[in-house]
N, C-alpha and C positions, 0 to 999 in steps of 0.2 A: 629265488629272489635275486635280483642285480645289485651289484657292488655299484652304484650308479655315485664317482664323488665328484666333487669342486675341480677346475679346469687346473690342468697343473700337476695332477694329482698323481697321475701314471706314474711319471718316470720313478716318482717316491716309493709310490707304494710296488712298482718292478723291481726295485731294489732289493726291498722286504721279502718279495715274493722267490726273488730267485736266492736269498740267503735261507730261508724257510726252507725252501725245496731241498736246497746241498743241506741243512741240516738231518732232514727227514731220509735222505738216502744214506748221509751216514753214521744214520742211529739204526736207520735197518739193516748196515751191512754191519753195524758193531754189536746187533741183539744177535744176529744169526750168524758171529762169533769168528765171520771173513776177514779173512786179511784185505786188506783194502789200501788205493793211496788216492789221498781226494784235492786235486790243484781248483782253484777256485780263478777266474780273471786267468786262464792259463794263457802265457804268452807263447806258447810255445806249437802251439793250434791253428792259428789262422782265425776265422770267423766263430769256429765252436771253440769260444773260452771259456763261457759263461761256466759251467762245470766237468770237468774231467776225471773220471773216476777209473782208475787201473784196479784191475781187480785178479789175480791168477794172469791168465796167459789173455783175458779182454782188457778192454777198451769200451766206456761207455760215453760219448762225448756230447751232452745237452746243451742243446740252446734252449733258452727259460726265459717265457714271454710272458707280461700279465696284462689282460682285458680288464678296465674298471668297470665294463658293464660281461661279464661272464655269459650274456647271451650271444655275444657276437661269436662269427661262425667263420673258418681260413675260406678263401674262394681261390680261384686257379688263377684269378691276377696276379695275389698276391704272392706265388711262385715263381707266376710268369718274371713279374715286373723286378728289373736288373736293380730298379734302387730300394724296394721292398726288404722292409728286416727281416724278412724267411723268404728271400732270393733264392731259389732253388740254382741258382748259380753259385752263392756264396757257401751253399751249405756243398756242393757241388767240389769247388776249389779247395776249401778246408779238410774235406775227407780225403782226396789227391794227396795234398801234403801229407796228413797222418799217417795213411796208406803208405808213403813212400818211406814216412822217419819211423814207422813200426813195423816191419813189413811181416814181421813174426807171430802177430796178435790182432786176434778175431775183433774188430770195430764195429761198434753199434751206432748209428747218428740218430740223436730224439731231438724232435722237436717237443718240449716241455710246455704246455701251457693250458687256463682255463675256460679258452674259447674250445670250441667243437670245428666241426671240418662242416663245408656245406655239400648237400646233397648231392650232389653232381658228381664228386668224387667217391662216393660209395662203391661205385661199380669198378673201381680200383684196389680198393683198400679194405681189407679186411677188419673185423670187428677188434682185434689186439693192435691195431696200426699199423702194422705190415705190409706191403705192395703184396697183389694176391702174384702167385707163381707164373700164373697164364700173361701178367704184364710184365712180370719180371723179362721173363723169357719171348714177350712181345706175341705169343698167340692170342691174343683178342681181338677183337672185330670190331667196326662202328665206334659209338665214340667214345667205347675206352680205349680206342689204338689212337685214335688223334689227340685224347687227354698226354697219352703215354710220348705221341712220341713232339707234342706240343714242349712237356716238359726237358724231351732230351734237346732239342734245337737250346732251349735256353739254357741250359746246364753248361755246354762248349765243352762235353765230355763226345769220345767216341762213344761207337755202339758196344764194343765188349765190356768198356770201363764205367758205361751207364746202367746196363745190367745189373753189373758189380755193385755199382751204387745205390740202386734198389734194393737191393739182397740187405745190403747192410743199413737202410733207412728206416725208420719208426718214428710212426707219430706216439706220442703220448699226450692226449689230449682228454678235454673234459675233467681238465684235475679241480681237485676240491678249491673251494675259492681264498681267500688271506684268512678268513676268521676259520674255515675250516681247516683249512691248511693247519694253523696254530692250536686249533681244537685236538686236530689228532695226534698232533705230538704233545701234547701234553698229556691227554686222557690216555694213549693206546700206546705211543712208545715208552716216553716217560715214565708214567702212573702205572698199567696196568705191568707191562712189560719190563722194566725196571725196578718199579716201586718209587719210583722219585716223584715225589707231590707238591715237592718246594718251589712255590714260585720262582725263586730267586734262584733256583738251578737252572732249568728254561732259559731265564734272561741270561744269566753268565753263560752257556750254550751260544743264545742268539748273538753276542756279542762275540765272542771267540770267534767264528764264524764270520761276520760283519769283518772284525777285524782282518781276519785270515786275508778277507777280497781283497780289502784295500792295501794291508803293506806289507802282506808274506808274500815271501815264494816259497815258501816252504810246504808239504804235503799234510793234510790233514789224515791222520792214522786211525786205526783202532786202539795203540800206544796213547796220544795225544789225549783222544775221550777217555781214554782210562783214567789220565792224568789230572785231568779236569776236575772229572768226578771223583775221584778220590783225594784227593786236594780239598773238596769242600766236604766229605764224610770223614776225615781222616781224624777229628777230635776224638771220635769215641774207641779208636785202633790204638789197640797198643802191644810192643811184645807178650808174646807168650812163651818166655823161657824162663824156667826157674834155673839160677847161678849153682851148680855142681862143683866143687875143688873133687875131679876126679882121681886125682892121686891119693887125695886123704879117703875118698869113701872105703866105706865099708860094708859090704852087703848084709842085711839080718835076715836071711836064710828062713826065719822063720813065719817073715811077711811072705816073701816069694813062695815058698812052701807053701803057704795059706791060699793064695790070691793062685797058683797054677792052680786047687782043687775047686775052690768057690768060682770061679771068673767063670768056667763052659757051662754052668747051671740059673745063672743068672742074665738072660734073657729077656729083653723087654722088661727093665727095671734099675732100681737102684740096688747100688754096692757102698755100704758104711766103713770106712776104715778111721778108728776113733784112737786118738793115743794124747799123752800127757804134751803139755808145750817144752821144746827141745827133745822131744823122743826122733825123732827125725824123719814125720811123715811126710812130710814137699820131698824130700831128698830120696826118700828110698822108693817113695812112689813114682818122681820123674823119672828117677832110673830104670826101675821094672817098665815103665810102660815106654820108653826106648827105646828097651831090647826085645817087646814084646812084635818082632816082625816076623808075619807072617802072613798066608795066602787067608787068612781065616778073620785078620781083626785087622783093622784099622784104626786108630787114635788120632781123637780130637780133644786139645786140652786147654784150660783157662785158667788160671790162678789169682784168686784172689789178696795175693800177698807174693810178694820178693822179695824183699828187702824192705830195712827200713831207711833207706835213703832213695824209693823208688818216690820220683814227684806226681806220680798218677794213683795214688794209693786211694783217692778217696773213689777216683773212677772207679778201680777195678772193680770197686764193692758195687756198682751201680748199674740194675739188671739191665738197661740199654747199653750198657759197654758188654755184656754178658753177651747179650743177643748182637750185637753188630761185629763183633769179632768173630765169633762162631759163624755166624751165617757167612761173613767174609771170607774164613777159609772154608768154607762149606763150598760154596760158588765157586772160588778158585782151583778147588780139588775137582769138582764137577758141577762146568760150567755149562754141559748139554744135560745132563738132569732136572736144575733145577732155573727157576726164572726170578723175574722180579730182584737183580742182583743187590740193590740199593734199600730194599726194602728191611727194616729194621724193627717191624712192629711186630708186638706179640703173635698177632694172628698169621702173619707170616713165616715166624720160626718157627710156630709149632706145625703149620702147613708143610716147611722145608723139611722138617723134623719127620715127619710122616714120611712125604715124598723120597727122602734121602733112606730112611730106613726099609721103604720096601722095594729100592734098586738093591741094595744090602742084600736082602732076603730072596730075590730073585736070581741071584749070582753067587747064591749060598753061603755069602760073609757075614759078618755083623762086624759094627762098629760103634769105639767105646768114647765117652765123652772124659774126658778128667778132670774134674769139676774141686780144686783146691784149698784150703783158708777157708771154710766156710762160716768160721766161728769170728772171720776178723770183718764179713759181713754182719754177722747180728751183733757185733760192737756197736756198728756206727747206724742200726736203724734207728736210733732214736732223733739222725741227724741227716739221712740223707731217706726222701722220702718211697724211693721203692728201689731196693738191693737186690743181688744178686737171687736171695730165696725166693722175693715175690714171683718172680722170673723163671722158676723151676717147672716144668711140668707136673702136675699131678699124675696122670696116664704116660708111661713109656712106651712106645711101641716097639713089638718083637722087630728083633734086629738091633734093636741100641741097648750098650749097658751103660748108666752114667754111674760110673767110680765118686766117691765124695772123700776126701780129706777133711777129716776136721777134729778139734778138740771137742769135746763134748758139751752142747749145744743148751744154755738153759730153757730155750723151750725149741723143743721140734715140731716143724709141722708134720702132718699129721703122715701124708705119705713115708715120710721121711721117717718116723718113728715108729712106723708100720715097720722098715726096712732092720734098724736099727734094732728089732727087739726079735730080730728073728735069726736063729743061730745060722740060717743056710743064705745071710746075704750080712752080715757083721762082720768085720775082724777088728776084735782088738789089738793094737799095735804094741808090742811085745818091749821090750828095751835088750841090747846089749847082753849078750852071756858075756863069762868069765873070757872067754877062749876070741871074742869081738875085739874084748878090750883089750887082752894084748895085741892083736892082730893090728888095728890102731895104731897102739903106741909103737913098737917094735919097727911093723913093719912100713904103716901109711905114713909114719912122725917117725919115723927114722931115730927114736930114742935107747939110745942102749944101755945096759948095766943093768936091767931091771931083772930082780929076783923075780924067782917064783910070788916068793910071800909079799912084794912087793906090789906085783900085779893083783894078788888077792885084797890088797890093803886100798889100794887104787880102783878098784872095781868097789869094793865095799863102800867107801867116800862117793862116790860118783854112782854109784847107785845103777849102773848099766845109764844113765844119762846121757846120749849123744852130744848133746850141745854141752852140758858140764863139761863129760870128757875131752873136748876141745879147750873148754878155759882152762884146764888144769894140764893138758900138753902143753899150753902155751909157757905156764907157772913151770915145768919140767926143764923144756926147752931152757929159758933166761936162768934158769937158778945155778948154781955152782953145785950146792949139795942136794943131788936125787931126796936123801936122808930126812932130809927139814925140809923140800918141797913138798913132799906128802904128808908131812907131819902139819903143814902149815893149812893144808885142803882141810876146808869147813865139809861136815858132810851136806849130800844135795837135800835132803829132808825129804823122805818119801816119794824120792822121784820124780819129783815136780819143781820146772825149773823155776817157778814161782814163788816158791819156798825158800830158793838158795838168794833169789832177789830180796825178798826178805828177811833174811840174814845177813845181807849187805847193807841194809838200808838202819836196820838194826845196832850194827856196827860203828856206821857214820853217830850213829845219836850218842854212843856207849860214848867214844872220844870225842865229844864235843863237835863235831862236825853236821852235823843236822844240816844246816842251811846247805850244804854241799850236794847234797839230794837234791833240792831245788832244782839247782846251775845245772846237773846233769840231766836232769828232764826239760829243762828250757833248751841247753845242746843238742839234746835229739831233738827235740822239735822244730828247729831252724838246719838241721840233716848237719850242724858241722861235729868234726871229729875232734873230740875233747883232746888229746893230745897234743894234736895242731896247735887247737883253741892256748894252749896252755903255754905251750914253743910261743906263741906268738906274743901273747902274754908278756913275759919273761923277757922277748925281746934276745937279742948276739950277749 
C-alpha cells in the first residue's frame, strides 16, 4: 500500500524519514555491541551528509531519500540529470573528497531509500545493490555497457577512479516505508532486542537524534545511547556495596570454615546463612565473598539494607529494583550472552537467569548470587506491594548458588524453608569466641591494658555480640577508667541486639526520660544524627 499524503508533505515526512533511518542504524550497531561514531548533517562530506557512520577502519556515507508514494521506482535520468537529488555526479564529487580526507579507510556510498530501482537497471546491479563486477570492470556488452558508461560521462570521474567508485557504491533500496520504519524499531530493536516497551523511550530516542541533525557536531556513540538509556532506567540502580571498617574487622573463622565446606555442594539452589541482629552477617559475608576469587565462582550480589541512613531503603526491598540491578550487572559482565538489556520483567530475569547459568556450566564455573537483608524485606511487605521475596525464584538452576543473609524469617516461603531446614544448605551464624573478642579489642581498637580476666569479663557482657562489642569499644575508648567502663556494660541479654535496645529504652523510663525515646526514633527517621541534632541545639 502507498504512503500517498497531502502536497507539502515530503520534505516533512524526509525529515522523519532520514532521522528514523540514522536511528535504526545506530541501534543496530549498539545491539551488535560496535563501536561506532554516527555524524548526522555531516558538514564535512560534501553531498553525502545526510548520515555518516565510522565504524573500525570503514566508512559508511548515506544519502536518505523518502518517496510519499513508496511505488515509485529511481530511472537512469534521475542519475543522469546534473540537477537531480541522486546526481550520480554529486554522489560522484562527494566520494572524491572523502576518498581523499580518509585515504586509509574502506568507504561505502548508499543511496538509502523506499523507492526501488526501474527495471532497466537490473542488468547492472545486483540483487544486494552493488554494481555486478563484469560493469564494475566494464566487461559488458550492449546496453549494460552504454548504461555503464552513460553514467561515467555524467560522473566527470576518470576511467580508473569511476571503477573505484562503482566498487564502493550501493543502492539500499526498497526500505520499509515511515510507519514501518517506526514499527521495526519499536517491535524488533527496542522491544524484542532491548526489552524497551516504553513508549516515551522511542520518543526521547527520536528526539535526541532529531536534535543531534540540527545543532550538534558532535558524534552519536554507543557511549551516548548508553547514556540515554540509562538516564531514563536509572531510578530503580542503585549501589551494591555494603560499608566495611576494614581495619576493625574481624574474621569469624567459623562462618568461613562453614561456607568453604557447604558452598562446592550446593548447586542449583539456595544457601541460608541465619544469625541474630548485630551478629555480623552483611559484614562477614561481604567479606568472604570478596575474597572468594577464583577460576570456579563468580559473584553477584544485592543487599537489601546498608545503612540506616541509606535514602533508597525502601527500593532496595522492592523486587524490581532486585531484578533490574541484577540483570544490569548481569548484561554489563556479559553483554554477548545475553539480550533484551533493558528488560526488567520477571520473565526475562528468570530467562537471563537460565541463559546466564548454562554459559556458567558450559565453561565449567558456576556462579553465586548474594542475596542480603532478607528479613528487612518481609518488614516492609505489608507496605510495599511486591519485595524482594516475591522476586525470588522458586527453581534454581545448576550453575547458580543464591547465598541468603538473613535474621530468621517469621514465615518462609516455602523453597526457602525447604533450604533452611536442611543441615547440607543452613549455617547458623555462630558469634564471637573468647580469642575474636580480644583480637578486636587489642588489636582492631587498638585498646591496651586489658587483662586477661578483663577480656573474659568483656566477652561475658557482650555476649560474642559483634555490634555490642563495637558500642562498648567505643564506651572503653572515651572512658578514663578500663575498671568502671566494663563495670558500667549492661549485659547484651541473650545475644540479641534487640534485647540490649530494650534495656536502653527500659532505662530511659526508669529516670524519667521516656519521651526521649520518642525524639530518638523521630531522629532516625529524618537520617539526622542526634549528637549534631543536640550541638545544634545548644547552640556556641
Amino acid at each position: 500500500m502507498s504512503e500517498i499524503g497531502k502536497r507539502g508533505s515530503s520534505r516533512r515526512k524526509g525529515d522523519e524519514y532520514q532521522d528514523l533511518t540514522a536511528l535504526r542504524l545506530a541501534l543496530e550497531a549498539y545491539i551488535e555491541r560496535k563501536h561506532f561514531e554516527m555524524y548526522l548533517e555531516y558538514e564535512e562530506s560534501g553531498n553525502l551528509d545526510d548520515i555518516v557512520l565510522f565504524q573500525g577502519s570503514d566508512i559508511f556515507a548515506h544519502q536518505v531519500k523518502y518517496a510519499v508514494n513508496s511505488l515509485e521506482n529511481y530511472e537512469m535520468v534521475d542519475f543522469l540529470n546534473p540537477d537531480s537529488p541522486v546526481s550520480i555526479k554529486k554522489f560522484a564529487a562527494s566520494w572524491q573528497f572523502l576518498k581523499q580526507r580518509f585515504p586509509d579507510r574502506r568507504l561505502t556510498v548508499c543511496l538509502c531509500s523506499n523507492r526501488g530501482l526501474d527495471s532497466t537497471l537490473f542488468d547492472i546491479v545486483n540483487p544486494d545493490g552493488t554494481f555486478k563486477q563484469e560493469v564494475i570492470e566494464d566487461r559488458k556488452r550492449g546496453n549494460a555497457k552504454k548504461l555503464r558508461s552513460d553514467l561515467a560521462s555524467a560522473s566527470g570521474l576518470n576511467a580508473d577512479s569511476f571503477a573505484e567508485f562503482l566498487a564502493d557504491f550501493q543502492f539500499v533500496l526498497r526500505q520499509p516505508t515511515l510507519a514501518e520504519l517506526e514499527q521495526y524499531i519499536r517491535t524488533v530493536l527496542l522491544d524484542k532486542e532491548l526489552g524497551l516497551s516504553d513508549d516515551a523511550i522511542f520518543l526521547d530516542l527520536k528526539d535526541a537524534i532529531k536534535n543531534n541533525a540540527i545543532f550538534s557536531r558532535e558524534a552519536i556513540t554507543s557511549q551516548s545511547i548508553d547514556s540515554l538509556l540509562e538516564r531514563v532506567q536509572s531510578k530503580l540502580l542503585i549501589p551494591q556495596v555494603f560499608p566495611v571498617n576494614q581495619d576493625h574487622f574481624v574474621e569469624q573463622k567459623s562462618l568461613s570454615e562453614q561456607l568453604d565446606k557447604v558452598l562446592p555442594h550446593v548447586n542449583g539452589g539456595y544457601l541460608i546463612v541465619t544469625g541474630l541482629p548485630g551478629s555480623g552477617k552483611s559484614t562477614s559475608l561481604t567479606m568472604y565473598f570478596d575474597a572468594l576469587s577464583s577460576s570456579t565462582y563468580e559473584v553477584f550480589r544485592y543487599y537489601c539494607f546498608v545503612g540506616v541512613n541509606d535514602n533508597a531503603q525502601r527500593m532496595r526491598v522492592q523486587a524490581e529494583s532486585l531484578r533490574a540491578n541484577l540483570l544490569s550487572e548481569f548484561h554489563r559482565r556479559y553483554p554477548d550472552v545475553l539480550k533484551r538489556r533493558f528488560d526488567y520483567s520477571e520473565r526475562n530475569f528468570l530467562e537471563c537467569l537460565a541463559t546466564l547459568a548454562k554459559f556458567f556450566v558450559d565453561h565449567g564455573r558456576r556462579f553465586i548470587i548474594l542475596l542480603d537483608g532478607l528479613d528487612h524485606a518481609e518488614r516492609l511487605q505489608p507496605e510495599i506491594r511486591e519485595t524482594v521475596i516475591s522476586a525470588l525464584p522458586s527453581d534454581v538452576p545448576e550453575g547458580v548458588t543464591i547465598v541468603v543473609g538473613t535474621q530468621e524469617l517469621h514465615k518462609w516461603p516455602y523453597f526457602l524453608k525447604r533450604a533452611r531446614e536442611c543441615p547440607d544448605s543452613h549455617i547458623k551464624m555462630s558469634l564471637f569466641s573468647e580469642a575474636e573478642t580480644r583480637d578486636y579489642l587489642e588489636n582492631k581498637r587498638g585498646i591496651s591494658g586489658l587483662s586477661h580476666a578483663d577480656i573474659v569479663e568483656i566477652y561475658k557482657r557482650c555476649e560474642g555480640l559483634p555490634l555490642y562489642l563495637r558500642y562498648a569499644a567505643e564506651i572503653l575508648i572515651s572512658s578514663e577508667s578500663l575498671a568502671e567502663a566494663i563495670a558500667s556494660l549492661t549485659p547484651a541479654s541473650g545475644g540479641d541486639i534487640r534485647n540490649y535496645y530494650g534495656l536502653l529504652w527500659d532505662e530511659f523510663e526508669r529516670v524519667g526520660m521516656g519521651e526521649a525515646k520518642h525524639l530518638c526514633a523521630a531522629l532516625c527517621c529524618i537520617a539526622v544524627h542526634p549528637q549534631k541534632f543536640w550541638m545544634r541545639s545548644i547552640g556556641p
